[in-house]
N, C-alpha and C positions, 0 to 999 in steps of 0.2 A: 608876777607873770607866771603864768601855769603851762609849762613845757607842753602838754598832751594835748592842752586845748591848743594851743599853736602848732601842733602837727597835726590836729585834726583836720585843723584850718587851711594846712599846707595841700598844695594838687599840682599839677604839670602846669597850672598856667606861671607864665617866667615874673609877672606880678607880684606872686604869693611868693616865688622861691624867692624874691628877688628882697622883698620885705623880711623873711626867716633870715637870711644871709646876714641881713644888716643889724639884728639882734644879735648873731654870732660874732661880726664884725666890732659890735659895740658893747662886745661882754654881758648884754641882759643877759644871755644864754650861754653859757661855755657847750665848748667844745664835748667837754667829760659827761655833760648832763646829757647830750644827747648820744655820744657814743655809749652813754647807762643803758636807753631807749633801744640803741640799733642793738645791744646785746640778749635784748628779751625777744628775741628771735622768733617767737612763735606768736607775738604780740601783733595787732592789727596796725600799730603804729612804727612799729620798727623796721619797716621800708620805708616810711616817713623819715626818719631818722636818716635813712642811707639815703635819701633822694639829695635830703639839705647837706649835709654832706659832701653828697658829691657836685653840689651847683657851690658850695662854698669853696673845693676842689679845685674847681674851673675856675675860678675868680685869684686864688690865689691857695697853692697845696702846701705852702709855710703855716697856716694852722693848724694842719692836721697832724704835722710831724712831731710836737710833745706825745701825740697818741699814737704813733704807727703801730709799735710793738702790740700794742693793744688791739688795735684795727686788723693786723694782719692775723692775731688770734682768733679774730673771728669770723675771717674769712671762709676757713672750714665748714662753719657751722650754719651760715646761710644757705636754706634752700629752698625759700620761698622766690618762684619768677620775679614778682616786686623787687625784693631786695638783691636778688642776684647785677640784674643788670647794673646798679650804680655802685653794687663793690665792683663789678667788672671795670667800670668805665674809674673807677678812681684809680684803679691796680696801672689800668693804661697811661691816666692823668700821673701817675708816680712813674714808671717805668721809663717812659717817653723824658721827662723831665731828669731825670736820673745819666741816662744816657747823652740826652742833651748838653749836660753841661759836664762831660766828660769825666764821668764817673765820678765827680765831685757833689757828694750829698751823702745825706744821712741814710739813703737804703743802705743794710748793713751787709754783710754775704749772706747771712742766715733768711733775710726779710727778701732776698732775691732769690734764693732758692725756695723760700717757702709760697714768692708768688710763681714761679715757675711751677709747682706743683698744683698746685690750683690752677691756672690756666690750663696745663694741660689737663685738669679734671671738666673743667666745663669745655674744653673743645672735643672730648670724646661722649660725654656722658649727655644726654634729653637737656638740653637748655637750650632755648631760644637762640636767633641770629644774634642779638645784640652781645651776650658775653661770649659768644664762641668769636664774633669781631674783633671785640676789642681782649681778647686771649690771643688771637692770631697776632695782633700789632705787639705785646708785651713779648712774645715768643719770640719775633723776629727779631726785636732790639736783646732780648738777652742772648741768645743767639749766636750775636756779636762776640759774648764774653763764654759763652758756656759754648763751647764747638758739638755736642753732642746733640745742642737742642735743634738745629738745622733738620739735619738727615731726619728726624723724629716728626717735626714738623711738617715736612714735605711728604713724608711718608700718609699721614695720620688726611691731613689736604686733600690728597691725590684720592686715596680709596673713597675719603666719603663725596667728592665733587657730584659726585652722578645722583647722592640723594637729596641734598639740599637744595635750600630756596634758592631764587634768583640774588636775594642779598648775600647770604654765605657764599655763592658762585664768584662775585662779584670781588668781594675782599679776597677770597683765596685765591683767585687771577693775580691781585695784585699782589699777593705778598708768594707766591712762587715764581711769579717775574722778579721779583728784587732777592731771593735767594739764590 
């Protein structure tokens, strides 16, 4: 089985992802050979990589936690739109889950501080509604734990409300009603 041709292959329909998942599921393909993919960053497939990923994510985020330390290294380094949005939404997929189950999980303080800096880097900096979304949902659960990230977050919210989409409006309604 040839990893590239199979993320060629791969596209947003839930079909394709849904086929990729279940090679990750059934060990054709590990996890490592595709997190090799998501790390060639300027590769035409390495949002392919982060898409299965994070639909493998959604299905269940105990795969991916042999590789966190790994994953969260290369958080930084994504700055292609493609790949930004499904590290955002896995960051969310971990954080949410993290919180969830009352601070019992393998995010470590360093892997939470290090997503905390990264969401606050995509909710200030030219990305899309989708990771500045799901940066706002991470911010508000760590939030919880870090008392500093509130006041920052509400601040950061507030000034840019008046220039963003109806989506961005939308999420940052709700998540400064629940601060």
């Amino acid at each position: 089985m040839d990893l590239y041709s199979e993320l060629e292959l791969l596209d947003h329909s839930k079909q394709k992802r849904e086929k990729f998942c279940l090679l990750l599921r059934t060990e054709t393909i590990s996890v490592a050979e595709v997190m090799d993919v998501a790390e060639k960053i300027n590769s035409t497939v390495s949002y392919k990589a982060l898409w299965a990923l994070e639909f493998m994510c959604r299905e269940s985020i105990q795969n991916l936690l042999p590789h966190l330390d790994r994953f969260i290294k290369l958080l930084p380094k994504i700055h292609l739109d493609s790949g930004v949005r499904p590290a955002a939404k896995i960051c969310e997929y971990l954080i949410v889950e993290h919180y969830k189950n009352n601070n019992i999980h393998t995010l470590s303080l360093d892997n939470r501080k290090a997503i905390t800096s990264i969401c606050f880097d995509w909710l200030i900096t030219d990305q899309r509604v989708a990771p500045k979304a799901y940066s706002m949902t991470c911010l508000l659960h760590l939030g919880t734990e870090f008392k500093w990230i509130h006041p920052e977050l509400k601040i950061i919210l507030e000034n840019n409300y008046v220039y963003q989409t109806a989506a961005y409006k939308a999420r940052a309604r709700e998540i400064l009603r629940r601060l």
